[in-house]
C-alpha positions as CSV (number, residue, x, y, z in Angstrom):
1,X,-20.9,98.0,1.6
2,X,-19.8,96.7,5.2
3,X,-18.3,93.2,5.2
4,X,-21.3,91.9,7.8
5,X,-24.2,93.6,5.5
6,X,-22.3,92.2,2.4
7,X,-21.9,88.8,3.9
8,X,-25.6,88.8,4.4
9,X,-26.9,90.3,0.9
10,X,-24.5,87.3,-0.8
11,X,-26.4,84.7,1.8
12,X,-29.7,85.9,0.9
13,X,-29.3,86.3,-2.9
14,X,-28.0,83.0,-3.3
15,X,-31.1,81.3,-0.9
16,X,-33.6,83.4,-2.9
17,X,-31.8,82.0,-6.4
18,X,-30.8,85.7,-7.4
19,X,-28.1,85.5,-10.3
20,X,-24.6,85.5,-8.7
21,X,-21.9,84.9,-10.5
22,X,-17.8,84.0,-9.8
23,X,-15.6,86.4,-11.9
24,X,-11.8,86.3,-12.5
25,X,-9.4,87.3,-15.8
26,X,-6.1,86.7,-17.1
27,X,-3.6,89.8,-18.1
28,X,-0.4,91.4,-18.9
29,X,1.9,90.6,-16.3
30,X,2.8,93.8,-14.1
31,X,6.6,92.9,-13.5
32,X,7.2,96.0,-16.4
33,X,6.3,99.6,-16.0
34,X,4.1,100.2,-18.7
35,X,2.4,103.9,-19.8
36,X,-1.1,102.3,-20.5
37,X,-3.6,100.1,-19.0
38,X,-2.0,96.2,-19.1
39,X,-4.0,94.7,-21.8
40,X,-6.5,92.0,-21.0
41,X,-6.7,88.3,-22.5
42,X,-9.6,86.2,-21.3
43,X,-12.5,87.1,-18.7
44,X,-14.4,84.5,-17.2
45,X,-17.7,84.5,-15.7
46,X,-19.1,81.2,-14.0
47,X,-22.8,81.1,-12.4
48,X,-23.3,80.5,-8.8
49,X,-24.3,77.4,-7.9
50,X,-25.9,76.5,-11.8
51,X,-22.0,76.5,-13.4
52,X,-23.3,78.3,-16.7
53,X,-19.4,79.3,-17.9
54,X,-18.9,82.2,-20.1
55,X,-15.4,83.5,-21.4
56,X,-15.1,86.0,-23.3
57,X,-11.5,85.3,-24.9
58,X,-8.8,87.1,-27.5
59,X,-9.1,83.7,-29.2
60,X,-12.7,84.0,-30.0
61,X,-11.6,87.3,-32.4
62,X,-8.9,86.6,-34.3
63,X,-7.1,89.9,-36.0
64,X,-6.7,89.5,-39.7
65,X,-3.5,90.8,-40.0
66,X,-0.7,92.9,-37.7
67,X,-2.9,96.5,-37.6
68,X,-5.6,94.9,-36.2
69,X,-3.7,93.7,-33.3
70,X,-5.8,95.7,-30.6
71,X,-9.1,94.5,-32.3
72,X,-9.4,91.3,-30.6
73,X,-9.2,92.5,-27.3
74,X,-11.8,95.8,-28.1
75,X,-14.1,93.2,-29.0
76,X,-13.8,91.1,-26.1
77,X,-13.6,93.9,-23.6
78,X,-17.5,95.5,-25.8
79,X,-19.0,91.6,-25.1
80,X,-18.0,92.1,-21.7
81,X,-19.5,95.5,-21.1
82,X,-22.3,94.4,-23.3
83,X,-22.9,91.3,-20.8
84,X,-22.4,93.5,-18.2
85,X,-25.4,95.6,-19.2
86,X,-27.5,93.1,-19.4
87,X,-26.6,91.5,-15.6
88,X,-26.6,94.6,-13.9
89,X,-28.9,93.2,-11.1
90,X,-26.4,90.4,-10.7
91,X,-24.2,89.8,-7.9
92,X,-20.3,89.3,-9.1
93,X,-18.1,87.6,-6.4
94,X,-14.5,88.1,-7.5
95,X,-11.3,87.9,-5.6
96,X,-9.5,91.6,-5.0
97,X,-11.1,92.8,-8.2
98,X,-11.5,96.1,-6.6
99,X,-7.8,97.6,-7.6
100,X,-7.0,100.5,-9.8
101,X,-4.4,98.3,-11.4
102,X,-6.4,95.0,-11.4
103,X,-10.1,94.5,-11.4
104,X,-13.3,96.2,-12.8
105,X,-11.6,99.4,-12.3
106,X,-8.3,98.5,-14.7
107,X,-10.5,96.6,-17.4
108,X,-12.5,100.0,-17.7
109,X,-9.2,101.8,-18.5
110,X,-8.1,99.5,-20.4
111,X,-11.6,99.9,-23.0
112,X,-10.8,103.5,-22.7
113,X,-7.4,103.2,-23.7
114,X,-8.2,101.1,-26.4
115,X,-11.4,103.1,-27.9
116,X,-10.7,106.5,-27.2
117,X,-14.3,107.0,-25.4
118,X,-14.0,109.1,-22.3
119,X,-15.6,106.6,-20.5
120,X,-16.5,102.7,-20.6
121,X,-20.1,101.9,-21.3
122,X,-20.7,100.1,-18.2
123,X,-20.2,100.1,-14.4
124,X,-21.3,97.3,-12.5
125,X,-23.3,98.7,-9.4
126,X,-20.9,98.7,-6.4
127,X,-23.6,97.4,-3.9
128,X,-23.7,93.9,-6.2
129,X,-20.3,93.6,-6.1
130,X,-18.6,91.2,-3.9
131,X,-15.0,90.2,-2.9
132,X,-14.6,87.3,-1.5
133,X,-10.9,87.6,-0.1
134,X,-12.4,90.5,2.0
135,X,-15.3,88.5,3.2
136,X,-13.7,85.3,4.3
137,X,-11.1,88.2,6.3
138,X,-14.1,89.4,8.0
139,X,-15.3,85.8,9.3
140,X,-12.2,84.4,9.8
141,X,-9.5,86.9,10.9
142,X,-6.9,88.7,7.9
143,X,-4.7,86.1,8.1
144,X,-7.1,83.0,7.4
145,X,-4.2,81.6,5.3
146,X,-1.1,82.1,4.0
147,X,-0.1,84.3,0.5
148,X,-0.7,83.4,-2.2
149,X,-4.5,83.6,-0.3
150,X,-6.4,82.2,-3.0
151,X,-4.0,79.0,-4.1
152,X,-3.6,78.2,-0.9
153,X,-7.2,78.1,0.0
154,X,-8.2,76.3,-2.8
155,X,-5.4,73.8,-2.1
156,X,-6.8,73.7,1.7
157,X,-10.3,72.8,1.1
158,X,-9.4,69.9,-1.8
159,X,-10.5,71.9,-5.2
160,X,-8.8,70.0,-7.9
161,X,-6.7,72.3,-10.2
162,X,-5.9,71.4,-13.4
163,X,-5.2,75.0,-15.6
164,X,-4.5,77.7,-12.6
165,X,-1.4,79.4,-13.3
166,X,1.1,81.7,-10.7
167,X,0.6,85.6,-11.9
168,X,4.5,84.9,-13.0
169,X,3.0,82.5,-15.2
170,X,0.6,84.3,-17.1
171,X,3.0,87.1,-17.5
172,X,5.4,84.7,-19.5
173,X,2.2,83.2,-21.1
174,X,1.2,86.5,-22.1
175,X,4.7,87.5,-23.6
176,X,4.0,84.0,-25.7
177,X,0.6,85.0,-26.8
178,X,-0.8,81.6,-25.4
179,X,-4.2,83.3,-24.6
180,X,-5.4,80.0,-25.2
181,X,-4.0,78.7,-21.8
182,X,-4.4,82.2,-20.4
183,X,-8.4,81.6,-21.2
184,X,-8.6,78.1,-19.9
185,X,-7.1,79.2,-16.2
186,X,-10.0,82.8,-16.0
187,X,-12.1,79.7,-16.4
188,X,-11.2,77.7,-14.3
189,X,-10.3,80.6,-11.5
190,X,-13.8,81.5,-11.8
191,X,-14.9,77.7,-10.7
192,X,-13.0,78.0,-8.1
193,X,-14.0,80.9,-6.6
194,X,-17.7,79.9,-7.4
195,X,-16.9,76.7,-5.4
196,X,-14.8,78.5,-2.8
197,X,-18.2,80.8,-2.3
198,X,-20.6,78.4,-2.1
199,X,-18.4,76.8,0.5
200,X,-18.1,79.6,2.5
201,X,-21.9,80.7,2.2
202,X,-22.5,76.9,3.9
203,X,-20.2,77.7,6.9
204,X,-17.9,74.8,5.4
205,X,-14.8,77.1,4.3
206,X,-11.4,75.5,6.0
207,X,-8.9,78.2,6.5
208,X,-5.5,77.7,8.4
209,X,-7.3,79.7,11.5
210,X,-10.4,78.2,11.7
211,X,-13.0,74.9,11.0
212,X,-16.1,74.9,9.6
213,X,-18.7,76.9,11.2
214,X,-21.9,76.0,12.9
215,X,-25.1,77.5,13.0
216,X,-26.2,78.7,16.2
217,X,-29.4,81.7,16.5
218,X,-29.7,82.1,12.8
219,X,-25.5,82.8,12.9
220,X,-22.8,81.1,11.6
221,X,-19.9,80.5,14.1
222,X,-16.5,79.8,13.8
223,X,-15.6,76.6,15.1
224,X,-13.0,76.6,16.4
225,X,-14.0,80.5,17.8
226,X,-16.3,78.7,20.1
227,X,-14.4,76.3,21.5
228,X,-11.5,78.6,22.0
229,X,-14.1,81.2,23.8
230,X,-15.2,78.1,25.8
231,X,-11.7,77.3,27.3
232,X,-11.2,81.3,28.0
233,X,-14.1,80.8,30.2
234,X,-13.4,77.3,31.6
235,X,-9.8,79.2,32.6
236,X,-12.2,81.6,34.3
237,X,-14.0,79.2,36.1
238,X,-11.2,76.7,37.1
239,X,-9.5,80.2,38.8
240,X,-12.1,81.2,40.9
241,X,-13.1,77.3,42.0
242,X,-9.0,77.5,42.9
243,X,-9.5,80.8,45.5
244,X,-13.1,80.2,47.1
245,X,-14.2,82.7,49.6
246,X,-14.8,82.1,53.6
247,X,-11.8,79.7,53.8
248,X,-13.3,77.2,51.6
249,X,-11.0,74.8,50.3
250,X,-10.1,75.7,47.0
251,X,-11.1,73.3,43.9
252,X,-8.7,71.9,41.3
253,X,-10.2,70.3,38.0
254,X,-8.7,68.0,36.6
255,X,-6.6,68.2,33.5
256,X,-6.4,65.8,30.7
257,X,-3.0,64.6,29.7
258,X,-1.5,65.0,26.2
């Protein structure tokens, strides 16, 4: 789907009260090469604007012994897909989820891997999927803030962090089979991109390039768009007032000091 018609699907299914939720996980880490699908530790899933948390964990299925080390995470990875089938009219806001090595994509490989089955049970429609990284990019320009994107735009617009951890992080979590921190920062990635959503829905999102936006003709504008296009044309019109036809004297307005 196009940015602008997926802006506007997101913007309507949240005013009508259709089910959208925030989705983010915690993984392997990917400094490695690894022959298989990284395995998966903790999926969150936070409702938009309710805050209904689900996460399906590792921790919720622990293996009985060492040869049912992969069973834990097949059993988180069927809740998922079974969730999944029954929120298929749902719209999931996630951030770059759309990957072959990280995202819906990966955590379908990954079930694969795991079960054998030539396919996973479940694929979320695409046209109810939306990424909210590409959104914002479309609104506010590709380089809205500085990498990483989604830290720094969470520490921009004042969302308290308590349990987010750096992708280097989770690697070495990951290595120390600490799934229970790995489970408690999906969660709490997943409130903030609910937050971060909702925020940006309103026309409130802060980014590095921009303020918040103000409705104008059913729109939402950029800011500090407008009163950037406003001096372009005040530039315009302080040049021709400065070389007036039919040897008028020329105008010059006057500037403010800094």
């Amino acid at each position: 789907m196009q940015p602008d018609l997926a802006v506007a699907e997101l913007t309507r299914s949240l005013a009508a009260g259709a089910p959208v939720y925030a989705v983010h996980y915690s993984c392997e880490g990917f400094h490695k090469p690894l022959d298989r699908p990284v395995s998966v530790s903790a999926i969150a899933i936070k409702q938009i604007p309710t805050g209904t948390e689900r996460v399906f964990s590792v921790t919720d299925y622990p293996a009985a012994n060492e040869t049912e080390a992969p069973q834990p995470e097949v059993r988180l990875l069927a809740a998922f897909n079974d969730w999944l089938g029954a929120h298929s009219d749902a719209g999931l806001v996630h951030w770059n989820m759309d990957a072959s090595m990280y995202g819906f994509m990966a955590i379908a490989k990954r079930y694969v891997y795991l079960t054998g089955q030539t396919e996973a049970p479940v694929a979320h429609p695409e046209d109810r999927l939306f990424n909210l990284d590409e959104l914002i990019a479309h609104r506010h320009g590709t380089e809205y803030v500085a990498n990483p994107r989604l830290s720094t735009l969470i520490a921009l617009n004042g969302v308290p962090t308590r349990y987010s951890l750096t992708g280097a992080d989770q690697a070495e979590r990951f290595e120390r089979r600490d799934h229970a921190a790995l489970s408690r920062c999906a969660a709490e990635q997943a409130s903030h991109i609910a937050r971060l959503t909702q925020l940006f829905v309103s026309g409130q999102l802060q980014t590095e390039r921009s303020g918040p936006s103000v409705h104008f003709a059913d729109q939402l504008l950029d800011s500090v768009g407008v009163v950037a296009a406003l001096a372009d044309r005040l530039e315009l019109v302080a040049a021709a007032l400065r070389t007036r036809h039919g040897n008028k004297p020329g105008i010059e307005l006057l500037r403010s000091e800094e």
